[in-house]
N, C-alpha and C positions, 0 to 999 in steps of 0.2 A: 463553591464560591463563598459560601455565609463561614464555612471553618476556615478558610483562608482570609477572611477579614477579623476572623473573630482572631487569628494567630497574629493578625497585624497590630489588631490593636493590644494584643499581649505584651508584646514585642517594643511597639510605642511607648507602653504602661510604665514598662523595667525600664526602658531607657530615663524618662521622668525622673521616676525614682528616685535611680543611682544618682542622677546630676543634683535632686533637690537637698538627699542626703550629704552628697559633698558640698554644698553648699552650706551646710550648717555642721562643719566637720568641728567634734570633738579637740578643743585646747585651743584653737584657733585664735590669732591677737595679734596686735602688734604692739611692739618694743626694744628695748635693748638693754646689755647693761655691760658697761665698757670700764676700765680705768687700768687699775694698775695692782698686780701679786705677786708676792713672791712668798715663795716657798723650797728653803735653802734646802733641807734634804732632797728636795729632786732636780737642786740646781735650778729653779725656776725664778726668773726674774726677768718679769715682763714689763714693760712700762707700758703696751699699749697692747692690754689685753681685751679680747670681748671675745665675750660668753658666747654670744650669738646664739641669744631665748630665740626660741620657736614653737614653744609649748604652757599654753598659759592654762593651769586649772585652780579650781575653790573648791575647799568643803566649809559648808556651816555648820554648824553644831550648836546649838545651847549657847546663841548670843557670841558667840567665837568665830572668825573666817579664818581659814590657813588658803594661804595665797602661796602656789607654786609659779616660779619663773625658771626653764627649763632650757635644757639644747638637748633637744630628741625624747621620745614620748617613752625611752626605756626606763625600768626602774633606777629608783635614786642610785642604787649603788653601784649603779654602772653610767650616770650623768653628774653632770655637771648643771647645778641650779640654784637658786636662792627662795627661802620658805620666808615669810611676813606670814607672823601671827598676829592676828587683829584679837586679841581679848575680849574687845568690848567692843562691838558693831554698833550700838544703839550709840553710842556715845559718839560715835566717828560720824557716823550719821547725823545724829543732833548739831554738832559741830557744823558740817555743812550746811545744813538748813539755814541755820543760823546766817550764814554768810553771802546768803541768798546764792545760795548753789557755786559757791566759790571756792578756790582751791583751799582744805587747814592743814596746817604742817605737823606732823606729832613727831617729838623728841625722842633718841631710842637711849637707853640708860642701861646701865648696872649696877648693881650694889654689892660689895662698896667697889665704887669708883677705881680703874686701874690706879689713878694718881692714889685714892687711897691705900689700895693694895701696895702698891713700891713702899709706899710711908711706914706703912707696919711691918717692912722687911720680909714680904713676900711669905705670911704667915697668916695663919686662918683661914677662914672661910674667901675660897676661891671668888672670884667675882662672877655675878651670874644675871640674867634680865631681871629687872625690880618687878615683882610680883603685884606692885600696884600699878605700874605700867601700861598704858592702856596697846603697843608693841613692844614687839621682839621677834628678828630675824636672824637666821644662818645661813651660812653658803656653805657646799658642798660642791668638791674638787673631785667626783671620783676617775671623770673622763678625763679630765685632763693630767692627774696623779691617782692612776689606778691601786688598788690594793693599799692603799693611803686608809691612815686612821685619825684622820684630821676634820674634824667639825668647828669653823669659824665660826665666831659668833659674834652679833653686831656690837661693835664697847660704844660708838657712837656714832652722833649723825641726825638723821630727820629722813621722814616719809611722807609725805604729801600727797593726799587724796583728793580725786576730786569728785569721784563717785566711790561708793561703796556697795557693795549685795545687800539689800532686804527683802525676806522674806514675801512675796507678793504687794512688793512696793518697785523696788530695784533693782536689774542683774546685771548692771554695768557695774565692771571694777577699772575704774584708772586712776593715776597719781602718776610720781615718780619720786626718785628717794639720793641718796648722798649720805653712803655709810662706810666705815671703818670697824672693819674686821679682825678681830684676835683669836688667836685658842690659849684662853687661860691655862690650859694645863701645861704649853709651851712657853710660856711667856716667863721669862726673867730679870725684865725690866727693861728703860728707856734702850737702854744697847744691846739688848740680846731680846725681842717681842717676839722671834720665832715666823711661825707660816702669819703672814700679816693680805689683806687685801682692801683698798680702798677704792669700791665700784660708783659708781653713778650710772642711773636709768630710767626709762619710762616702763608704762603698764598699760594696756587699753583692752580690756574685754568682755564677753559676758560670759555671766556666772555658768562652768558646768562644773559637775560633780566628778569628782574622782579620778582615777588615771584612763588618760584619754587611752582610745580603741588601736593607735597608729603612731608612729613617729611624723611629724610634720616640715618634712624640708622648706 
């Protein structure tokens, strides 16, 4: 009788467990990020495209967050996702303090500036994230144009935080953003920009590290 309880409550134990673990599943959020790409070598011209994220992760590093928004927990080069790199955490942070816990927008940039880039006849130094920039984000098409060699990268727009990750302060990440997509390497001006993507979306989760354990439908 005593080993038949003691196997019940074994049994009980694991069931706990598994459900408390799924409860606190790795990448887990909610969001979206919807709008409009195209991408004429694969014939792709969608005007109502969405990613359909279902994979939300952070790493921190040395004052830095990298912010993954994903469609399935496979690696990047087999998804389709958009990375936000936070620079400067303490400062995005300060920011919202500031605004007594309200939403602040931060600008995304390049330098030099596409406009400027056309002006100098598409000569020099490629246009790239301004290095004093407190962001900078890319999307990545691999699911949706496999075997693609195309890394967009944001030329402009705004991301908008309303939580950020601190260290044993914060592990909520939310905002939402409104950016436009180029690959400089493609681009040859107002009438030929090449694979172009203009998304809008939200963000809401908390901070885990690394690539999640599972894909998350």
């Amino acid at each position: 009788m005593t080993c038949r309880y003691e196997q019940l409550l074994t049994i009980v134990g694991g069931v706990l467990i598994t459900v408390f673990l799924s409860c606190c599943t790795v990448g887990a959020g909610e969001g979206y990020a919807r709008g409009e790409v195209s991408i004429p070598d694969y014939g792709l011209n969608n005007e109502n495209f969405d990613m359909g994220i279902d994979t939300f992760m952070a790493d921190y590093d040395d004052n830095q967050v990298r912010i993954t928004l994903q469609k399935g927990g496979d690696r990047k080069v087999f998804s389709d996702g958009i990375l936000i790199l936070v620079r400067d955490v303490e400062l995005v942070s300060e920011k919202i303090m500031e605004a007594d816990g309200g939403a602040v927008s931060f600008d995304v940039k390049l330098r030099p500036s596409y406009a400027e880039y056309l002006d100098s006849g598409l000569v020099g130094e490629k246009p790239a994230p301004a290095p004093e920039n407190p962001l900078a984000s890319y999307l990545y098409l691999n699911r949706t144009c496999p075997h693609n060699r195309y890394g967009l990268t944001a030329a402009e727009g705004t991301v908008e935080f309303s939580s950020i990750f601190m260290p044993d302060t914060e592990d909520r990440i939310a905002g939402e953003f409104d950016m436009l997509f180029l690959d400089p390497r493609e681009w040859q001006g107002d009438d030929d920009p090449g694979p172009t993507a203009h998304l809008e979306g939200r963000f809401d989760f908390k901070y885990s590290r690394g690539q999640p354990a599972q894909p998350f439908p």
